[in-house]
C-alpha positions as CSV (number, residue, x, y, z in Angstrom):
1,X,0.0,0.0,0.0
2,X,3.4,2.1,0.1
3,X,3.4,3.0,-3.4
4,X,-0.2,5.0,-3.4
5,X,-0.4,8.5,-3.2
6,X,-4.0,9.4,-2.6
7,X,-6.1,11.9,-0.9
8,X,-9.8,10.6,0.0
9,X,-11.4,13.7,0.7
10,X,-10.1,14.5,-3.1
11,X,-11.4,11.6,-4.8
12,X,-14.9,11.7,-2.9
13,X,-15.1,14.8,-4.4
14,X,-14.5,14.0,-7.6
15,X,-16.7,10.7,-7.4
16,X,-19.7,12.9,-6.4
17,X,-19.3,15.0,-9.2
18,X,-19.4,12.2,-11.1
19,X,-22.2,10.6,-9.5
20,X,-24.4,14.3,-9.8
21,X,-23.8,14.1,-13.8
22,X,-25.1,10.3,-13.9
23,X,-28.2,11.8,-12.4
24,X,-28.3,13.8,-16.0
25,X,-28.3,10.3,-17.7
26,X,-31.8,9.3,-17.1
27,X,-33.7,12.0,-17.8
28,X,-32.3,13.1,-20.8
29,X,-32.4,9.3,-22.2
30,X,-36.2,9.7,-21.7
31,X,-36.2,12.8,-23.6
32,X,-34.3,10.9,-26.4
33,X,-36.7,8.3,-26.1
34,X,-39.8,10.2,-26.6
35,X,-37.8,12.2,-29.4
36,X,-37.6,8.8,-30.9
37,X,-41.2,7.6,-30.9
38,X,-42.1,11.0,-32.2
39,X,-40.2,10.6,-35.0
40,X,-41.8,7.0,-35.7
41,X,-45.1,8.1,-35.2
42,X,-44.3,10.9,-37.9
43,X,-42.8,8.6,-40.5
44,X,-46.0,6.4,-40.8
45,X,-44.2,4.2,-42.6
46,X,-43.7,0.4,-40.7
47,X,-40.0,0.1,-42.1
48,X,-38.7,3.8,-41.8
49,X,-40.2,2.6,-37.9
50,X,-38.2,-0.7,-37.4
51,X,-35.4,1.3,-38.9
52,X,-35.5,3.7,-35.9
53,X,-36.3,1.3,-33.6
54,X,-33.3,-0.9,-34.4
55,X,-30.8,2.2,-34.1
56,X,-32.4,2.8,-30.2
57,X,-32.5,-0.7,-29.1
58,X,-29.0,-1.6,-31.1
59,X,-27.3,1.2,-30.6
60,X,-28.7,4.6,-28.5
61,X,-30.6,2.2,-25.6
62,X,-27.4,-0.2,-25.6
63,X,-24.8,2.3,-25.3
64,X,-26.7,4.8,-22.3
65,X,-27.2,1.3,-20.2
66,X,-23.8,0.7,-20.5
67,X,-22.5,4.2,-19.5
68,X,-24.9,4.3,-16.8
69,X,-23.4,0.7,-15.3
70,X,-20.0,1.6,-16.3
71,X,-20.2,4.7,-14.1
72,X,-21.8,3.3,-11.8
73,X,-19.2,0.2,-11.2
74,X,-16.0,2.8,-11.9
75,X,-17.7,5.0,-8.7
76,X,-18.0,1.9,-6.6
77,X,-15.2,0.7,-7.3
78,X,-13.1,3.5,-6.5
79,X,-15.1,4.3,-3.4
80,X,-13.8,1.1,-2.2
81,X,-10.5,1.6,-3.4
82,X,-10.1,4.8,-1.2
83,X,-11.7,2.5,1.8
84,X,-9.0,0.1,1.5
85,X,-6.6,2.8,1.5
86,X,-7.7,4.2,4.5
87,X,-8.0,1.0,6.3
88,X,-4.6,-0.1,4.3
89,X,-6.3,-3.4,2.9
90,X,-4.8,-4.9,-0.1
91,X,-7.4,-7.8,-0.8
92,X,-9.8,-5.1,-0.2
93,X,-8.2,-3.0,-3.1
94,X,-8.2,-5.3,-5.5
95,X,-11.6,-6.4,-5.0
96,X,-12.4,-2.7,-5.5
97,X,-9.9,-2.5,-8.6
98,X,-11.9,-6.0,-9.8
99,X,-15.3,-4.2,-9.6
100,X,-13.9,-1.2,-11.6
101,X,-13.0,-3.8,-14.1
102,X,-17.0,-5.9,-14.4
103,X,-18.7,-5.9,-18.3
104,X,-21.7,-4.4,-17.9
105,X,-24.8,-6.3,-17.1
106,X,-27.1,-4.2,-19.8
107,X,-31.5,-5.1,-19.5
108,X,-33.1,-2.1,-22.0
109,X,-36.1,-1.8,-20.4
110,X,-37.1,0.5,-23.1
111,X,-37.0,-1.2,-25.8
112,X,-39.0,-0.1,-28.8
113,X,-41.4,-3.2,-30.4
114,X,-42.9,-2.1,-33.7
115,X,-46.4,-3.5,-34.2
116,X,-47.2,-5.0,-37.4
């Protein structure tokens, strides 16, 4: 634990900044969301629809669940990285390190489904 230079106050800081602009995530996915099944709604046309829905569930739905658990797993893990610190725990560090480090568990719970 010798070779770490850190200062918690510092970090905790930071992480709540970066825990304040996750906040933003949500609600401005939902905006894109209803942007998106405006525009579908405006195209009446069923494949101009799938078309749109494919690029949110494929791509826009996808990549914001991802950010959102990234963040999430990069602000845990560091939490607990400072905690070991603190408490000078190595097998606590690198299970905080080793949640920093998790794939993503993505469920799009708002998925668009184009009716026939």
């Amino acid at each position: 634990m010798d070779s770490y230079n850190i200062n918690p106050a510092t970090v905790r800081a930071a992480l709540s900044n970066v825990t304040t602009d996750r906040e933003d995530i949500a609600p401005k996915r939902e905006a894109m969301f209803e942007k998106m099944e405006d525009l579908m709604e405006a195209a009446k046309m069923r494949a101009v629809s799938t078309a749109l829905s494919s690029v949110w569930n494929d791509l826009i739905a996808l990549q914001a669940e991802a950010a959102e658990t990234r963040i999430e797993n990069a602000v845990n893990g560091m939490e607990g990285s400072v905690q070991a610190f603190e408490q000078g725990d190595m097998s606590m560090m690198e299970s905080a390190q080793a949640t920093m480090r998790q794939s993503p568990e993505l469920e799009i719970d708002d998925a668009i489904v184009v009716e026939a």
